[in-house]
C-alpha positions in Angstrom: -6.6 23.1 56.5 -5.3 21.5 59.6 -2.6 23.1 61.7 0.2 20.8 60.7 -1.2 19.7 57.3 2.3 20.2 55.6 3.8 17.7 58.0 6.4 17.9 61.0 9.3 19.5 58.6 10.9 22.9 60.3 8.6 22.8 63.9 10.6 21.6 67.0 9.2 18.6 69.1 10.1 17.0 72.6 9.9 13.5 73.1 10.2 11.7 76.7 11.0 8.2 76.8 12.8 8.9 73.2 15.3 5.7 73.9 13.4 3.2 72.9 9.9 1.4 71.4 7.3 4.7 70.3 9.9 7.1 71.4 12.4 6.3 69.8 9.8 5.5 66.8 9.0 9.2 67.2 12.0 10.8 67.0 13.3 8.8 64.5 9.8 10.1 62.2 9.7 13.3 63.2 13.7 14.1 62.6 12.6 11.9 58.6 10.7 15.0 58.4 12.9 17.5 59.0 11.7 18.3 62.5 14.6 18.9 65.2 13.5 17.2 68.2 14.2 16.9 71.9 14.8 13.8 73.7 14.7 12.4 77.3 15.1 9.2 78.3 16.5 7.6 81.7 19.0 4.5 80.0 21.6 6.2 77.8 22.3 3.5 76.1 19.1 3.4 74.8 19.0 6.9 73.8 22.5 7.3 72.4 21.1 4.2 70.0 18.1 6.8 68.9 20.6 9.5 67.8 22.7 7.8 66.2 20.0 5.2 64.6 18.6 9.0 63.4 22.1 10.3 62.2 23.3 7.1 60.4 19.4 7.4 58.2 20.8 11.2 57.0 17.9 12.4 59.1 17.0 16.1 58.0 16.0 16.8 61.8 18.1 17.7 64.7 18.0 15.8 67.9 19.4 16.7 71.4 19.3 14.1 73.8 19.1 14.5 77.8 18.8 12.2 81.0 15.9 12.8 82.9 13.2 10.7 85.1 10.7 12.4 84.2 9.0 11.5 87.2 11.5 13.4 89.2 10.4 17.2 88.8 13.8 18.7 88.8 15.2 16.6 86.4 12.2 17.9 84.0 12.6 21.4 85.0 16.7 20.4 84.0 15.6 19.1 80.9 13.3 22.2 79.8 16.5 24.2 80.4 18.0 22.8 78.1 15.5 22.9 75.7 15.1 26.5 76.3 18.7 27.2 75.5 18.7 25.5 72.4 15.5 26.7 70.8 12.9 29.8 71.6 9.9 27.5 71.3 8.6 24.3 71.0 5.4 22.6 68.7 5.0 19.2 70.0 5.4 17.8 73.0 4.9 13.8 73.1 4.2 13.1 77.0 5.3 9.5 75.6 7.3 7.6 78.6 5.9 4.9 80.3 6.9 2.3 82.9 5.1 -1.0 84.1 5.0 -2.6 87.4 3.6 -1.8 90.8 0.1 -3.9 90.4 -1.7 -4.6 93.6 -2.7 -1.5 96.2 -3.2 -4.1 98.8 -0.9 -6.4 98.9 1.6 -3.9 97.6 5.4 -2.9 97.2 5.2 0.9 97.8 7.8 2.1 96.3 7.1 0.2 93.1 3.4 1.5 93.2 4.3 4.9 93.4 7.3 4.4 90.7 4.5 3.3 88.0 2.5 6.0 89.5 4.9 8.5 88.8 6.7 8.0 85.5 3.5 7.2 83.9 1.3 10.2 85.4 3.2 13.0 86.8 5.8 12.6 83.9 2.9 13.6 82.1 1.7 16.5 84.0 5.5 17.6 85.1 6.6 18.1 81.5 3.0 19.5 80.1 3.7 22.6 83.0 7.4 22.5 82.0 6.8 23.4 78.4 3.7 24.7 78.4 5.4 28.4 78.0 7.3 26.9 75.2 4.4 25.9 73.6 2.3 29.0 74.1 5.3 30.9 72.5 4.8 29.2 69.2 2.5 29.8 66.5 0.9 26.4 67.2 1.3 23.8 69.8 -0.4 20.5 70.5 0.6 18.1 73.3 0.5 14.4 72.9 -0.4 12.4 75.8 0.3 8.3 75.6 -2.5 7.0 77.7 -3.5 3.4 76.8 -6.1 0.8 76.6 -5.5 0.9 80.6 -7.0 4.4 80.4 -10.5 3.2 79.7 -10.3 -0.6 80.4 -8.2 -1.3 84.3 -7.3 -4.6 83.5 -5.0 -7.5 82.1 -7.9 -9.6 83.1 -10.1 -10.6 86.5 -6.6 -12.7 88.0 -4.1 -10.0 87.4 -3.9 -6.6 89.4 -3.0 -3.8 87.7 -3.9 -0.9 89.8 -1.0 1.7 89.2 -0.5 1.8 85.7 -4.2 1.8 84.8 -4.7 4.3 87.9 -2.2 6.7 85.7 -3.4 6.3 82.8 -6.7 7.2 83.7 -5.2 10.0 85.2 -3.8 10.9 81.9 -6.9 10.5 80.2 -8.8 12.8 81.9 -6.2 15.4 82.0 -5.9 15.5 78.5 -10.2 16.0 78.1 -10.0 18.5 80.6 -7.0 20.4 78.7 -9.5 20.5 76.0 -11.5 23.3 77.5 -8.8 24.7 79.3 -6.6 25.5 76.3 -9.3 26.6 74.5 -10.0 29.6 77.1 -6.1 30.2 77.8 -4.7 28.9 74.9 -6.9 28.5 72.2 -3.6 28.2 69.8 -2.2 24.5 71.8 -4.3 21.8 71.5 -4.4 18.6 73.5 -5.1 15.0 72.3 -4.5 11.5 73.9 -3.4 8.5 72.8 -4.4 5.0 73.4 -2.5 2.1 72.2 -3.6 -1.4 72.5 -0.5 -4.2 72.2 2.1 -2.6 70.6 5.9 -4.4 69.9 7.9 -2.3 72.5 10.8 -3.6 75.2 8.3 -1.7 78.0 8.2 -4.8 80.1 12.0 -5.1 80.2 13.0 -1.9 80.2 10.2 -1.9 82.9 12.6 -5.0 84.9 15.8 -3.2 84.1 14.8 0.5 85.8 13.4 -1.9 88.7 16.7 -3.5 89.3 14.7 -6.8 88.5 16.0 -7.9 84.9 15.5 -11.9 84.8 19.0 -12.3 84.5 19.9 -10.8 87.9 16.8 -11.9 90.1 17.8 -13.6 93.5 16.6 -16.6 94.6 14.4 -14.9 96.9 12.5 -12.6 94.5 11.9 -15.4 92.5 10.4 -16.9 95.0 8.3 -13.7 95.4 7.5 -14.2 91.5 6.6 -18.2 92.1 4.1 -16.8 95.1 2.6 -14.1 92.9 2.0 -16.7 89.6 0.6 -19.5 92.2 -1.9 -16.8 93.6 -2.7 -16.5 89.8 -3.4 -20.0 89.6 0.2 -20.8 88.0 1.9 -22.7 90.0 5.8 -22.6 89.2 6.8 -25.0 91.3 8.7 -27.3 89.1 10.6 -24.8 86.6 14.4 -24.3 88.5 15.2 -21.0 89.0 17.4 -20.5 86.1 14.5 -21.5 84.2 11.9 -19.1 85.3 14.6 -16.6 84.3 14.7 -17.1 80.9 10.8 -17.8 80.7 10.7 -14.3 81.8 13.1 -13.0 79.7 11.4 -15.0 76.6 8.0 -13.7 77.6 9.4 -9.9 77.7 10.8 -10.6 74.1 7.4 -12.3 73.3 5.8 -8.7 74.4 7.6 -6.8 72.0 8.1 -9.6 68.4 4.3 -11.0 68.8 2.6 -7.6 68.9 -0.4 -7.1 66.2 1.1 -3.8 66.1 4.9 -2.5 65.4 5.8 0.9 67.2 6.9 2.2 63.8 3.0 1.4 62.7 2.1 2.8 66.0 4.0 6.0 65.6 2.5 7.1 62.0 -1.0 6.1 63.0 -0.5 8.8 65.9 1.5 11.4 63.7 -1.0 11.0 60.8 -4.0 11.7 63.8 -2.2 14.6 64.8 -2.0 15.6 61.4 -5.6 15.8 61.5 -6.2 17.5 64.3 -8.0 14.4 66.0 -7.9 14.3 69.8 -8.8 11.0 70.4 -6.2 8.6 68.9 -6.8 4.7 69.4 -4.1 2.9 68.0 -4.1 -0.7 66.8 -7.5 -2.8 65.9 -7.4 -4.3 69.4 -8.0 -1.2 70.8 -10.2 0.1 68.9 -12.1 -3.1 69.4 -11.9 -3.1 73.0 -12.9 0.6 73.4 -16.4 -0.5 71.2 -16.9 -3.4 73.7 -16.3 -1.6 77.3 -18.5 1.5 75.9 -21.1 -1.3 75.2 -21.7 -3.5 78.2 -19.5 -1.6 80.7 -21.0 -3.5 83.7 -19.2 -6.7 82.0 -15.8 -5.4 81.8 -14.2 -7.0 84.9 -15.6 -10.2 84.0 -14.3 -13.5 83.2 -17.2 -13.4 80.5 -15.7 -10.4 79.1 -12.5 -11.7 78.4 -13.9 -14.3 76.5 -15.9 -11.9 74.4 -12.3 -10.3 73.9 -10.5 -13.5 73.1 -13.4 -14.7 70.6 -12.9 -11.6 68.3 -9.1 -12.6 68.3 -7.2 -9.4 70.5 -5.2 -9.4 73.3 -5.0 -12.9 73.6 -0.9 -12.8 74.2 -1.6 -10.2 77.2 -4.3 -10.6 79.2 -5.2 -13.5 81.8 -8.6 -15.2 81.6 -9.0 -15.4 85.3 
């Protein structure tokens, strides 16, 4: 017997980044079940569309939505207020929201750095010590952590930095192994397990431009100028596309992120909640994941290679993603 081996139906879940892509996938499966679930997100819009996308399928589950970045501690600590108020406990908490950007620590935008940094780190570790309590008051608790390929492999590639996303999700990683021990000596009832997705169909990268004030649609001519340095320095040069055509490349390529992915967020999402299921603490999502985790663990010293990449390509995964240098 497994601790949720009847299913999600009657527990009480909290789901950040619930407005979109394996959020929104989440609370959307979740509420299916019949559990009542919390959600944060920082674009209304976005998760007003969850509700109601969850209301108009005669969902069994409740859902409460809230506005919070949850890299911004009081807005969390705001957030688990609610929560509080609105139920005595919680099972599940999905540290699930995510941001791109930020990629180079030397020649670096700050403010963008940090920004990736903290969404997709000390979201994590603000909401785990925000609900912890809740957690610990239930009769069982697990926290999901989304870490990524990025958490074992730091690259899209040898000609693309990518330093602080993959420095977070690291970060996450690690917390989440260490949680193991910890929770069984403090809480031996919670459990911790993180997840590791390879390409999955999500609007990450523009949501990502959107929060960033950079959406294709409203870069100046100036920061695409920035963007024609960058994809030169990549060995792209740009030169030729007009400026209102390197918008909607980048648009088309956002789009191409999310349609062209081997794996949907709704296959995403029951591949995690069936893991969870199980108990499992180690959840790779999607083939290319699981494929790239069996190639770092075996030639490790290869990984930042150009020769790695092809070894990547030639078994057919991330080939949409990642540069070959």
């Amino acid at each position: 017997m497994t601790r949720f081996e009847n299913g999600f139906g009657g527990r009480v879940a909290v789901v950040t980044g619930g407005g979109s892509g394996m959020g929104r996938e989440m609370v959307l499966q979740l509420t299916a079940q019949g559990c009542d679930v919390a959600a944060c997100d920082v674009i209304a819009e976005n998760l007003n569309e969850t509700k109601r996308l969850c209301q108009e399928a005669g969902n069994k589950g409740e859902v409460i939505t809230f506005i919070a970045d949850v890299s911004d501690e009081a807005q969390v600590l705001a957030f688990r207020d609610v929560v509080t108020a609105w139920k005595p406990h919680i099972n599940v908490l999905f540290n699930n929201a995510g941001i791109g950007g930020g990629g180079s620590v030397v020649d670096m935008d700050r403010e963008s750095w940090e920004k990736t940094f903290g969404v997709c780190w000390y979201g994590v570790y603000y909401n785990t010590l925000a609900f912890l309590p809740m957690l610990i008051a239930a009769d069982v608790g697990q926290i999901v952590n989304t870490s990524s390929i990025n958490g074992f492999w730091a690259s899209l590639g040898p000609s693309v930095p990518h330093s602080a996303y993959c420095s977070a999700k690291f970060a996450v990683k690690g917390f989440t192994e260490a949680l193991i021990t910890d929770l069984k000596m403090n809480a031996p009832h919670v459990h911790a397990a993180v997840v590791m997705p390879g390409h999955i169909g999500t609007d990450i990268a523009l949501n990502s431009a959107i929060l960033r004030g950079r959406s294709p649609d409203s870069l100046t001519s100036d920061q695409l100028q920035e963007v024609r340095a960058r994809m030169l320095a990549s060995g792209i040069d740009l030169a030729s596309a007009s400026d209102d055509d390197l918008r909607a490349g980048m648009q088309a390529q956002g789009e191409a992120f999310r349609d062209n992915a081997p794996t949907s967020a709704a296959q995403a999402t029951t591949i995690i909640l069936n893991a969870v299921q199980k108990d499992e603490w180690r959840i790779l999502v999607g083939d290319d994941a699981v494929l790239l985790d069996e190639l770092v663990r075996d030639n490790p010293w290869e990984a930042y290679e150009p020769s790695f990449i092809a070894q990547v390509s030639a078994r057919g995964a991330l080939g949409s993603i990642v540069a070959a240098g």
